[in-house]
N, C-alpha and C positions, 0 to 999 in steps of 0.2 A: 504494500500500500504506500509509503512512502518512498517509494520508485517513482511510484505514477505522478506523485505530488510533482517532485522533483520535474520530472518529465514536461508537466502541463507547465509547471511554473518556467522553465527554459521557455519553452513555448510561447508562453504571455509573453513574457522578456523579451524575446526576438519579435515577437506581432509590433508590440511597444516603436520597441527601436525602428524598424521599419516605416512606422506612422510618422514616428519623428524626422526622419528623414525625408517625407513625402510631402511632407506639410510646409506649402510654400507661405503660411504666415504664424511662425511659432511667437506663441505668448508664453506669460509667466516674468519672473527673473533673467535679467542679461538679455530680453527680447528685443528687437530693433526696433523701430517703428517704421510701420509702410509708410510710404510717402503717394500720395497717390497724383495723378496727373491734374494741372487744371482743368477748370470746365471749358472744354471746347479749343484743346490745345491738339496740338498734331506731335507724333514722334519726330527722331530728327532727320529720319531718313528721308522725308516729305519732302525735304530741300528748302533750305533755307531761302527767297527771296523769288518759289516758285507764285502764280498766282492762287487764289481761293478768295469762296463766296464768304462776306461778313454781311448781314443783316439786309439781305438783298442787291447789294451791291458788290463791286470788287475790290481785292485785297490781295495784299502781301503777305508773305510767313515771313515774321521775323522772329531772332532765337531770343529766348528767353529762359536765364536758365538749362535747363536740360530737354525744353521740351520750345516747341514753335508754335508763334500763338499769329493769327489772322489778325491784320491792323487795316484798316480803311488804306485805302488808295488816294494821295493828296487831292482837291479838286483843283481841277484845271483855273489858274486865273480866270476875275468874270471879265470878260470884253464890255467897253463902255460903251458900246451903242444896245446891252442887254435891259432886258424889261424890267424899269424900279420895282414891280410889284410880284415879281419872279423873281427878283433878289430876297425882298422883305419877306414873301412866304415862305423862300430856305430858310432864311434869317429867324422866321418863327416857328419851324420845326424844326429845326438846330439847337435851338433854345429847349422846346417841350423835352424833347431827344434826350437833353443834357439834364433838366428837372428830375425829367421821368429815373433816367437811372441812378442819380444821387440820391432821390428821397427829397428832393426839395420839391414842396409844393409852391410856393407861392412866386 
């Protein structure tokens, strides 16, 4: 009978070990911590300065860290003979644009 203990308990042992091994996020003491990627970041392999879509328009990957994130595409100079009230209404969705994702209401 205590053969078999022995036995099963090797057993457990090595099941153990093997978990531990397998387990690409171990907790406890001396654990690492994940780092996880930002939201809506690209690896690096994507290519640094290739193009991508940000919030319906076009964008750049530029690196950051370890990972490439999508940055707006500058806009083009406005031309002066362009329509003051097609300026003003970028100018005032530029603005909501910028409220909206800060938390600034007013």
């Amino acid at each position: 009978m205590a053969r078999r203990r022995t036995a099963s308990n090797k057993a457990r042992a090595k099941m153990v070990a093997e978990m531990k091994r397998s387990d690409p996020t171990p907790t406890g003491i001396g654990a690492r911590a994940v780092v996880s990627a930002p939201a809506g970041s690209y690896p690096l392999i994507a290519g640094e300065g290739n193009a991508c879509p940000i919030n319906g328009g076009d964008g750049t990957l530029v690196r950051e860290g370890n990972y490439l994130v999508c940055k707006p595409k500058r806009q083009a100079a406005q031309s002066h003979d362009a329509d003051p009230r097609a300026t003003a209404y970028m100018q005032m969705v530029t603005d909501l644009d910028y409220r909206t994702r800060s938390g600034r209401n007013g």
